[in-house]
C-alpha positions as a LaTeX table, in Angstrom:
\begin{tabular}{lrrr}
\hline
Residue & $x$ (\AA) & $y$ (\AA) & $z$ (\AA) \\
\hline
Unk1 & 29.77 & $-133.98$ & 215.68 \\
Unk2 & 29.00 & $-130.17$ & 214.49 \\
Unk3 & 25.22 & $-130.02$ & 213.88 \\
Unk4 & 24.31 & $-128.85$ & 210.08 \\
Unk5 & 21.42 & $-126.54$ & 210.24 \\
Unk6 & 18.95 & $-127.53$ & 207.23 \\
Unk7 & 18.34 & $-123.92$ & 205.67 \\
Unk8 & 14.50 & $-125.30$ & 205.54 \\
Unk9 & 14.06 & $-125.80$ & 208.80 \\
Unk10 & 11.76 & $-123.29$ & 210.26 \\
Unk11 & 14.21 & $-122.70$ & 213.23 \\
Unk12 & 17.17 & $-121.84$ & 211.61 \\
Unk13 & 18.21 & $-118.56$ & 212.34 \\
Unk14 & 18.42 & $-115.75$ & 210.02 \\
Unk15 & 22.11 & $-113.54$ & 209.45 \\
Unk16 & 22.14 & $-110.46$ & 211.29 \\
Unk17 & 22.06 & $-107.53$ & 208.64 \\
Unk18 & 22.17 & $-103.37$ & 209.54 \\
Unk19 & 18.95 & $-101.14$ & 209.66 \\
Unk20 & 18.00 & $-99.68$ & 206.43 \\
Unk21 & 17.61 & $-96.47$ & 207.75 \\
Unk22 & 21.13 & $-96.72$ & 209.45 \\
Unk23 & 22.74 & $-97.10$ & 205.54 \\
Unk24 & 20.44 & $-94.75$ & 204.55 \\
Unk25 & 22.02 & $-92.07$ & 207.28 \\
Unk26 & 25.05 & $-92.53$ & 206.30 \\
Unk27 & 24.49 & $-92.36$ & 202.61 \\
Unk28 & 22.87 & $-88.62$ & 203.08 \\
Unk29 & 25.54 & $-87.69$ & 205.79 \\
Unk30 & 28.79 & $-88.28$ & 203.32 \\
Unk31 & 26.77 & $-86.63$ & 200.62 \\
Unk32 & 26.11 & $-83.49$ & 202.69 \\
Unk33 & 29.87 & $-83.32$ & 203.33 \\
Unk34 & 31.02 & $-83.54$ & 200.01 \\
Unk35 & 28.53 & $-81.10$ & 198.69 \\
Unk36 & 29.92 & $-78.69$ & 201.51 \\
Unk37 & 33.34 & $-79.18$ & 200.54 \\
Unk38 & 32.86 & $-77.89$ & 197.04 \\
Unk39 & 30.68 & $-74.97$ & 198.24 \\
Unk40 & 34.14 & $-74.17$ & 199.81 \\
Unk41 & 36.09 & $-74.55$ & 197.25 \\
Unk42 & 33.66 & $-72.46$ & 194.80 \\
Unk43 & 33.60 & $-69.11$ & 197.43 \\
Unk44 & 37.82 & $-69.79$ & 197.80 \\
Unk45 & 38.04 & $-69.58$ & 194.06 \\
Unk46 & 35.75 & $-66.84$ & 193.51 \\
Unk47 & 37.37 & $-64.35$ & 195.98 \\
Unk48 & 40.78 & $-64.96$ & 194.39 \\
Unk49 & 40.06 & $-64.27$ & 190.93 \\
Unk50 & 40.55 & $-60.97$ & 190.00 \\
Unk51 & 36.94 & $-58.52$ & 190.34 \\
Unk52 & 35.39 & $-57.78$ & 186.91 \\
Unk53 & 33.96 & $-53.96$ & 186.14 \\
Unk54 & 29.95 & $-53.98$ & 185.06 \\
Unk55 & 29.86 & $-53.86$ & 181.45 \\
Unk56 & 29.26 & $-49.96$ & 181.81 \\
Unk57 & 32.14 & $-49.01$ & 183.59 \\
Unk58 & 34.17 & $-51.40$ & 180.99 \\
Unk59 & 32.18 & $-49.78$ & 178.06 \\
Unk60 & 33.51 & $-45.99$ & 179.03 \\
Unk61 & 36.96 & $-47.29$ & 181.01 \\
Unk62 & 35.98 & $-46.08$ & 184.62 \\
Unk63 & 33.12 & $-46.50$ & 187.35 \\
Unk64 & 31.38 & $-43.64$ & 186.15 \\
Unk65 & 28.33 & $-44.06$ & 184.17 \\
Unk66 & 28.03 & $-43.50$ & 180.81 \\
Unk67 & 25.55 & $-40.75$ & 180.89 \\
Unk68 & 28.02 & $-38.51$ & 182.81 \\
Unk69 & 30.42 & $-38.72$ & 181.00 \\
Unk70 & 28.42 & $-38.91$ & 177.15 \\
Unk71 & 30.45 & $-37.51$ & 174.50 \\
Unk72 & 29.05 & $-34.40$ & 172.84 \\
Unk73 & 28.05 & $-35.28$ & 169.28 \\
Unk74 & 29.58 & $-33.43$ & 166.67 \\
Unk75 & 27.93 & $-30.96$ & 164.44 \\
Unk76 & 27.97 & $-31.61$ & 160.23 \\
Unk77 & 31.42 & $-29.19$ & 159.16 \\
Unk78 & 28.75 & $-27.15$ & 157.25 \\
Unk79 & 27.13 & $-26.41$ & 160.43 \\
Unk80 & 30.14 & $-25.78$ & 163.04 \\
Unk81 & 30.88 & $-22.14$ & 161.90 \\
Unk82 & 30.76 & $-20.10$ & 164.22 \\
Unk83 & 27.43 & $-18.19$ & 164.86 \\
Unk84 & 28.99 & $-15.34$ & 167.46 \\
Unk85 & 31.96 & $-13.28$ & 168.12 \\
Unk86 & 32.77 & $-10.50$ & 170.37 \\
Unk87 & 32.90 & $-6.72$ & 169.23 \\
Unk88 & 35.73 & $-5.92$ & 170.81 \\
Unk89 & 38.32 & $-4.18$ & 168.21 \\
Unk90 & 40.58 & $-2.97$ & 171.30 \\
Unk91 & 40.85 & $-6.12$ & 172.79 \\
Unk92 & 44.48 & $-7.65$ & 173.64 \\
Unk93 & 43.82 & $-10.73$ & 173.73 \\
Unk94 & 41.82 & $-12.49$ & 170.97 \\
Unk95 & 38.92 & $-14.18$ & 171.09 \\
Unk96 & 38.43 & $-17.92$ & 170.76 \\
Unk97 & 35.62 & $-19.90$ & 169.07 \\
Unk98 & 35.15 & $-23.38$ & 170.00 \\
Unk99 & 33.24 & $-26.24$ & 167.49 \\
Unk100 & 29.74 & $-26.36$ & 168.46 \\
Unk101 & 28.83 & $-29.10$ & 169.65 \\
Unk102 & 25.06 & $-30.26$ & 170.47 \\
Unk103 & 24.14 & $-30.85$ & 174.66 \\
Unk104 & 24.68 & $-35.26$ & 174.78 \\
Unk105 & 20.75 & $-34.89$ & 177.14 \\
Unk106 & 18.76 & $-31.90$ & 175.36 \\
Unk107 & 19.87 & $-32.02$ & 171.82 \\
Unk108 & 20.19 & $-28.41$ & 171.54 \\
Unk109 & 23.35 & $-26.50$ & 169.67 \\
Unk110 & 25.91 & $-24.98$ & 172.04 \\
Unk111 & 28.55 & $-22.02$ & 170.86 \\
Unk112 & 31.52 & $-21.37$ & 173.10 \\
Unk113 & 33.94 & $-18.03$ & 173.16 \\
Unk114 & 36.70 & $-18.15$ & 175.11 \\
Unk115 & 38.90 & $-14.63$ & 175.91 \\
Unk116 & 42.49 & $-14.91$ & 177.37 \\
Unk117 & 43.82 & $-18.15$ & 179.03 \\
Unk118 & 42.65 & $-19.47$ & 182.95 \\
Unk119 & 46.35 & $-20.28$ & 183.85 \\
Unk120 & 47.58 & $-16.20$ & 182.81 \\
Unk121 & 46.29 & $-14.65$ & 185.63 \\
Unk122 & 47.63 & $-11.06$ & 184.76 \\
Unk123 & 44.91 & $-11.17$ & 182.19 \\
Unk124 & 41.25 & $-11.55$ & 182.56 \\
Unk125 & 39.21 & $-14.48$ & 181.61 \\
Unk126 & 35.86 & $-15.03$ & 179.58 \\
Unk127 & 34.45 & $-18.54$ & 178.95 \\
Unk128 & 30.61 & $-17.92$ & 177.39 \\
Unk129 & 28.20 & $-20.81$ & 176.27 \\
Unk130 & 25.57 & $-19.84$ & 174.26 \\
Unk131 & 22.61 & $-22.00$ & 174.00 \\
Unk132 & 19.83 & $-22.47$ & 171.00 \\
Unk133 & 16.83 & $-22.83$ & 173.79 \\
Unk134 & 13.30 & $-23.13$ & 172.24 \\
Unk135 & 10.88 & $-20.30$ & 174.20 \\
Unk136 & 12.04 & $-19.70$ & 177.69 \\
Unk137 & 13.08 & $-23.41$ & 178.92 \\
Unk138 & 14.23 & $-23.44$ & 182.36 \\
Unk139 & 17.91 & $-24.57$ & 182.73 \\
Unk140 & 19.87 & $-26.14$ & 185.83 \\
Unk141 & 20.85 & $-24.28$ & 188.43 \\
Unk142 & 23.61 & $-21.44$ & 188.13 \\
Unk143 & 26.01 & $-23.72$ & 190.77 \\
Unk144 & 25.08 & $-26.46$ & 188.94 \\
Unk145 & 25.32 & $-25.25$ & 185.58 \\
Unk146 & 29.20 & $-23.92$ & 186.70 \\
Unk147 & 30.47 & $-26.82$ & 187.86 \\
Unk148 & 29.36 & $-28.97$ & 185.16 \\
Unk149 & 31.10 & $-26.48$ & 182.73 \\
Unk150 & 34.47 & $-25.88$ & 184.93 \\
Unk151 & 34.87 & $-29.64$ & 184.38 \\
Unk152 & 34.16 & $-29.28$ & 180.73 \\
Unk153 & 36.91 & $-26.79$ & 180.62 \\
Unk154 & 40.24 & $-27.70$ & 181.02 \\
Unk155 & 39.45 & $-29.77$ & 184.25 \\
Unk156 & 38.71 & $-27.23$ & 186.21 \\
Unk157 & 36.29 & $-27.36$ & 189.59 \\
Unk158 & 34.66 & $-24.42$ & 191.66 \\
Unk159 & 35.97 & $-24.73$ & 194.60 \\
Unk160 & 34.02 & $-21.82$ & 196.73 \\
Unk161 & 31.25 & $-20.07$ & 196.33 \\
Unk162 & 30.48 & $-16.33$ & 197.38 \\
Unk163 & 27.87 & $-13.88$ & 197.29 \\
Unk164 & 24.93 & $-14.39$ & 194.72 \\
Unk165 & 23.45 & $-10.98$ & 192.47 \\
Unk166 & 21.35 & $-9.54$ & 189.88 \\
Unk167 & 22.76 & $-7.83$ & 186.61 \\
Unk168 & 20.31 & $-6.23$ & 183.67 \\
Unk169 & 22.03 & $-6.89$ & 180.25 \\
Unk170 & 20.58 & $-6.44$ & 176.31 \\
Unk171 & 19.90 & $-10.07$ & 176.94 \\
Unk172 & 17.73 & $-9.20$ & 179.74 \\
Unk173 & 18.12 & $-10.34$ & 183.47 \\
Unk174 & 21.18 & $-12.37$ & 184.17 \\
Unk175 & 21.52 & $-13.96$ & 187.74 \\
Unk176 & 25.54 & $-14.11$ & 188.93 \\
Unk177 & 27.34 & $-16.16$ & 191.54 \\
Unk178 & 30.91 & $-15.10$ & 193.03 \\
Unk179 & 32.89 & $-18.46$ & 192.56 \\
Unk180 & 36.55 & $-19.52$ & 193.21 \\
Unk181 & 37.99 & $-22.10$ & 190.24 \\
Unk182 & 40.88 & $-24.27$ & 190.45 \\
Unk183 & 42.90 & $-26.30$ & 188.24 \\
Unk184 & 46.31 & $-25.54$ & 187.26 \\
Unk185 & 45.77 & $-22.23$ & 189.31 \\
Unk186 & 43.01 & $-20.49$ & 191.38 \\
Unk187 & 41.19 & $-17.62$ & 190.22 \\
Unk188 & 38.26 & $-15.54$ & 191.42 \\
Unk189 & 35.59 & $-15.27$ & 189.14 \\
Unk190 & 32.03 & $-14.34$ & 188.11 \\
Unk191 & 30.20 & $-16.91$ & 187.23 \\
Unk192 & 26.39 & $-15.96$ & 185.26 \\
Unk193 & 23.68 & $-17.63$ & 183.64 \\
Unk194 & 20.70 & $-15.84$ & 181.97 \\
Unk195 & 17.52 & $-16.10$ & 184.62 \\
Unk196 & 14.88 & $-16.50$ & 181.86 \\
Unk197 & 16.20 & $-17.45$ & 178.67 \\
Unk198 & 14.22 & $-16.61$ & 175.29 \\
Unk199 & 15.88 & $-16.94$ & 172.02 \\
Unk200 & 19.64 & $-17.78$ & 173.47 \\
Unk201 & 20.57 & $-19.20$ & 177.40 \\
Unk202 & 23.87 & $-17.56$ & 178.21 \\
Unk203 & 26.51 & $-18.85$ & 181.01 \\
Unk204 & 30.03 & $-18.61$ & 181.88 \\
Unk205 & 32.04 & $-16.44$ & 183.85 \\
Unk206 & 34.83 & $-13.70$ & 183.80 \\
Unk207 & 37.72 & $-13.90$ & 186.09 \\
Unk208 & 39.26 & $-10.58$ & 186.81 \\
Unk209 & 42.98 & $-10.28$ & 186.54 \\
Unk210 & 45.61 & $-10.94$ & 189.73 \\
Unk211 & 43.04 & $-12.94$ & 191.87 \\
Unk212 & 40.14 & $-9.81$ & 192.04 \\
Unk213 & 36.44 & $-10.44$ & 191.68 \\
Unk214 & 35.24 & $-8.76$ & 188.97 \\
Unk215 & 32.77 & $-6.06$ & 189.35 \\
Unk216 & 29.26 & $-6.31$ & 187.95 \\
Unk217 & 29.83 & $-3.74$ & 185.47 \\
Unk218 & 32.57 & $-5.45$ & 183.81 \\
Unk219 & 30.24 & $-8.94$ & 183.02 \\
Unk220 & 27.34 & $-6.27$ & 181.81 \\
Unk221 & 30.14 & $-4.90$ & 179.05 \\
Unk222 & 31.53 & $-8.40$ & 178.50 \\
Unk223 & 27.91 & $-9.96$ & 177.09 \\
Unk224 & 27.15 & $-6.24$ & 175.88 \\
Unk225 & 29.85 & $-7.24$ & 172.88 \\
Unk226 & 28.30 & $-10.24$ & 171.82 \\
Unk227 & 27.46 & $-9.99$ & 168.28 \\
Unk228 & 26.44 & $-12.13$ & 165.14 \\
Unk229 & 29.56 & $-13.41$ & 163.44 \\
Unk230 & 28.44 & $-12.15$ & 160.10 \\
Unk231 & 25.44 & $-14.37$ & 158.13 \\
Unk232 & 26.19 & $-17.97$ & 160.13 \\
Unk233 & 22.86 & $-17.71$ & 161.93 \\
Unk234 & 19.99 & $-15.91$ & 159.39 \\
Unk235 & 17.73 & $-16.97$ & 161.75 \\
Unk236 & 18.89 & $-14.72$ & 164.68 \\
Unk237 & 19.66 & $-11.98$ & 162.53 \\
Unk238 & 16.14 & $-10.55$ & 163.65 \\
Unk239 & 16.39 & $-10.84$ & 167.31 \\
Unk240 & 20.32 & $-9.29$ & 167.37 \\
Unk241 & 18.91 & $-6.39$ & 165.54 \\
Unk242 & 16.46 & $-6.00$ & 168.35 \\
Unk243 & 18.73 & $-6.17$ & 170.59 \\
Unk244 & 21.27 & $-3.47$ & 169.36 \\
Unk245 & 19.36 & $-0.66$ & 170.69 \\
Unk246 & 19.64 & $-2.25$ & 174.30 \\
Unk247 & 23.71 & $-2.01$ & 174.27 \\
Unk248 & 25.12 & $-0.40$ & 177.07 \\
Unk249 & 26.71 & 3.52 & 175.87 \\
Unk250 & 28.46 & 2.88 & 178.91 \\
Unk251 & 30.16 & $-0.25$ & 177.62 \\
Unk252 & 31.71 & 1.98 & 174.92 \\
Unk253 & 35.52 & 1.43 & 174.14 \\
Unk254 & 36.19 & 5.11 & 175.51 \\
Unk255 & 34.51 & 4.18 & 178.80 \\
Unk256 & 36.14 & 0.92 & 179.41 \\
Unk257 & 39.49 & 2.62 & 178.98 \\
Unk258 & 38.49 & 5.26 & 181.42 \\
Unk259 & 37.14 & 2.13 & 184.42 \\
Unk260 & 40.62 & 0.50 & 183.58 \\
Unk261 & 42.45 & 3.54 & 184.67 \\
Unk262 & 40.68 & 4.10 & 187.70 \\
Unk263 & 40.65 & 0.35 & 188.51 \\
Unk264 & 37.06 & 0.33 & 188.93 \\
Unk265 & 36.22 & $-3.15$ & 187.28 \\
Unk266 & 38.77 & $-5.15$ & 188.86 \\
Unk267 & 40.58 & $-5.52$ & 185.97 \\
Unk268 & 44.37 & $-4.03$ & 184.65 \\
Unk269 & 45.13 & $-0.34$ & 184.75 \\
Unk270 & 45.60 & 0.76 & 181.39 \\
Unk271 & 49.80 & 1.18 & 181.91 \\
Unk272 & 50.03 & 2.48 & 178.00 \\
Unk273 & 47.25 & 4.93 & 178.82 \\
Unk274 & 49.17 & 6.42 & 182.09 \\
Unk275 & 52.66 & 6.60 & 180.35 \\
Unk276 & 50.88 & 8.53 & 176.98 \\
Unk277 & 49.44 & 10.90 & 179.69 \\
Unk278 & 52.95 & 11.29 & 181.35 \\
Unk279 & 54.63 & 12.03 & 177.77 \\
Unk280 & 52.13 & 14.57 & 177.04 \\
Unk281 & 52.11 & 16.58 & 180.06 \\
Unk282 & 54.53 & 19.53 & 180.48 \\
Unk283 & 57.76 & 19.01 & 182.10 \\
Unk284 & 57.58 & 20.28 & 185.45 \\
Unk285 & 53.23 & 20.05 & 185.62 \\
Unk286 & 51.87 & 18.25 & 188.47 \\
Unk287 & 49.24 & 15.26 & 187.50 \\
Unk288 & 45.82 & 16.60 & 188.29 \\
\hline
\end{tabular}
């Protein structure tokens, strides 16, 4: 017969059961490999969704940070008059005067002229910001200074740059920089900024007709007919009457007429001027 082991008896034997540390192992290895398998899945799921723009570059609608691309603030409609114009009665093409609008970084009120159009290039081209400056604040560079207004205007870029110089205006010195913009076009131009600004910080450029560089002369005359456009800025009337005295007799409309028929300033010869001369001289009389 089977012998029946009495669970009190001292020498019954005990069931085998596993290691605690064994279950133990095994516990923390099937937990490691779950929590691995959902790291997976996580970095799978993340790389397939669609990449989401910083809230800056969703704020302005583009990479670019906001602060290069910061609106300029509009001026109250009883301030945007115009405060300049150009005294130039025999101009052909008339000139343009932009809203002022106040710098988005200093605060301070700029006035833009515009003469003639970038893309005509039979005609020259004046683009002039004037800037309120308090005392003589020191500005940006002139390169710099250009190519943020190039892509201010139209879109435009400077795409070389040439040989630097030194003009004296009524404004006092202004430092200039041979530049090549592009846009819809190319054209050769001279870009300026004033080199120690006091009341007003002037910079632009003039591009000479048919792809020429302008000659120095011909930006001294251009800023020469800057003028106060009537009473929009009393408190400049002071320093423009100081500064009347320091135009240019050379600048004259007489004299500018005279450069444009000998082609001196890079700009057109004055074709109405030659044909007057050709009706008034006797038939048969050589030209001098």
């Amino acid at each position: 017969m089977p012998t029946t082991l009495d669970p009190g008896d001292p020498m019954a034997l005990e069931p085998v059961r596993p290691f605690p540390i064994l279950r133990r192992l095994a516990q923390v290895t099937v937990a490691g490999c779950a929590i691995a398998l959902l790291s997976l899945f996580a970095r799978e799921k993340r790389e397939m969704a669609p990449a989401v723009p910083p809230p800056s570059a969703q704020a302005t609608g583009s990479g670019i940070a906001p602060s290069l691309r910061a609106a300029r603030p509009a001026l109250p409609l009883a301030l945007t008059a115009p405060r300049f114009h150009l005294d130039d009665p025999a101009a052909l093409e008339p000139v343009r005067a932009e809203p002022a609008r106040l710098n988005p970084l200093s605060g301070q009120r700029e006035d833009v002229l515009v003469q003639g159009d970038f893309a005509s290039i039979e005609m020259p081209y004046l683009r002039l910001t004037l800037t309120e400056t308090p005392g003589s604040e020191a500005g940006q560079s002139l390169f710099v200074t250009l190519a943020r207004r190039a892509a201010e205007a139209q879109g435009l870029a400077v795409l070389r740059t040439g040989e630097r110089g030194s003009i004296e205006t009524k404004f006092g010195a202004i430092e200039t920089l041979e530049i090549t913009l592009g846009g819809e076009g190319k054209r050769t131009c001279a870009g300026f900024t004033s080199r120690k600004p006091g009341l007003l910080r002037l910079d632009g450029w003039l591009c000479a007709p048919l792809g020429q560089a302008p000659e120095p002369r011909a930006v001294v005359c251009a800023l020469d007919k800057v003028t106060l456009n009537g009473q929009a800025w009393p408190e400049g009337e002071g320093a423009f009457a100081a500064l009347a005295p320091l135009r240019d007799p050379a600048c004259g409309p007489r004299a500018v007429a005279e450069r444009d028929v000998g082609g001196e300033t890079g700009s057109i010869p004055s074709r109405r001027a030659r044909k007057n001369e050709a009706k008034l001289r006797p038939s048969g009389q050589a030209r001098p």
